[in-house]
PLY file of the C-alpha trace (Angstrom):
ply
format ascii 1.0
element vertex 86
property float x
property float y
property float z
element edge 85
property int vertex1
property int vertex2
end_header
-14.63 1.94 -25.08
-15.83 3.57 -21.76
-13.70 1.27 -19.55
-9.75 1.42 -19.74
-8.29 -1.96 -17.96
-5.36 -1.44 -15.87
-4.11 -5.16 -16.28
-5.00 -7.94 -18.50
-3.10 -11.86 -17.99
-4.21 -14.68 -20.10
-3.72 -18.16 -18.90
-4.66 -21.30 -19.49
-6.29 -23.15 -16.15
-9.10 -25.37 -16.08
-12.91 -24.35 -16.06
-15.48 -24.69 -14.33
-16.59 -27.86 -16.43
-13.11 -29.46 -16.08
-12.06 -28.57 -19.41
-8.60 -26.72 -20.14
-10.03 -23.26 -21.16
-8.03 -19.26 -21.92
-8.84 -17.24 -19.33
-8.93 -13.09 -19.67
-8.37 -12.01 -15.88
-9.70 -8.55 -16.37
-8.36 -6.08 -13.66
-10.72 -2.82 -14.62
-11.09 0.36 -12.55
-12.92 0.46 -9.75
-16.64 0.59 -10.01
-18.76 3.63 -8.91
-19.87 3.06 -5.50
-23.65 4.15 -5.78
-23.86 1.37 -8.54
-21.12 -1.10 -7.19
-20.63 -2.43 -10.95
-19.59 -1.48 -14.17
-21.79 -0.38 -16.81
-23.02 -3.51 -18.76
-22.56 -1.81 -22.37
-19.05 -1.26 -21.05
-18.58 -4.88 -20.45
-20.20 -6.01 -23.14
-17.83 -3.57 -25.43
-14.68 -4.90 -23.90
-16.02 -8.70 -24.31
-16.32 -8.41 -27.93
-12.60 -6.69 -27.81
-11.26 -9.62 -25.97
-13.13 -11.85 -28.57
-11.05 -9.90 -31.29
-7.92 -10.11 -29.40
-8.29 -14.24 -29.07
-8.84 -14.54 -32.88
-6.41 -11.84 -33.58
-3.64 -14.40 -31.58
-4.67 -17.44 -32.50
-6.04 -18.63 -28.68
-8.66 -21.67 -29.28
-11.80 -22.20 -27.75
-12.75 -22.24 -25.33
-11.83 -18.88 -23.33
-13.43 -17.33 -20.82
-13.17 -13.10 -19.30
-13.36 -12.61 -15.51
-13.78 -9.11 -14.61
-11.80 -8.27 -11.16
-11.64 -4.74 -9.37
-8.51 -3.06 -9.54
-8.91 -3.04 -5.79
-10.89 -5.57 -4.19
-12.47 -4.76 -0.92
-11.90 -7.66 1.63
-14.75 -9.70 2.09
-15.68 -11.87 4.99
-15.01 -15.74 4.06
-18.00 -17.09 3.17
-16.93 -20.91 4.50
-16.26 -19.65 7.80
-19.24 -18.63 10.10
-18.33 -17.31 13.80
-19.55 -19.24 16.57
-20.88 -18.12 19.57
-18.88 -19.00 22.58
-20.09 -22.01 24.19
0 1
1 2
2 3
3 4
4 5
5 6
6 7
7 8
8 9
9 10
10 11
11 12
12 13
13 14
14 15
15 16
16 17
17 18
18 19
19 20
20 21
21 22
22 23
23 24
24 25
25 26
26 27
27 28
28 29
29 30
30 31
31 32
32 33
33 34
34 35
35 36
36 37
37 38
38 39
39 40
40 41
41 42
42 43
43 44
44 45
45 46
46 47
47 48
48 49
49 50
50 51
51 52
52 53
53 54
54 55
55 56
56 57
57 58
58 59
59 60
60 61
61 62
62 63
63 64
64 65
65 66
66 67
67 68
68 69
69 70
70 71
71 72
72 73
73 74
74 75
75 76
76 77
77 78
78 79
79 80
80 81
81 82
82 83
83 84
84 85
């Protein structure tokens, strides 16, 4: 398949529309730093195994795959923005 996870959990949360949904979270090794993502064949590749997997276990629509880093780097908070001192 190109890309080997190194976790998969599904669990049911609500989406982004407010539905109850399946969600893949996809732990996958860490991208290639010149490209900082995966390929998108591999991802397609794995989506359509995940898509197997939910039929294959009975998990009803809908059901959604987030892709995660195995390590994430640590990001600055995007709701926070540093003030100069007044």
């Amino acid at each position: 398949m190109g890309i080997t996870p190194t976790r998969v959990v599904l669990h049911r949360q609500e989406d982004a529309s407010g539905e109850e949904a399946w969600i893949f979270e996809v732990n996958l090794p860490d991208p290639e730093p010149q490209s900082g993502t995966w390929p998108v064949q591999a991802l397609n590749e794995f989506a359509r195994a995940a898509r197997d997997k939910a039929l294959d276990v009975s998990v009803s629509w809908p059901w959604h795959i987030v892709f995660f880093p195995e390590h994430e780097e640590e990001q600055a908070d995007e709701d926070q923005i540093r003030l100069p001192d007044v």
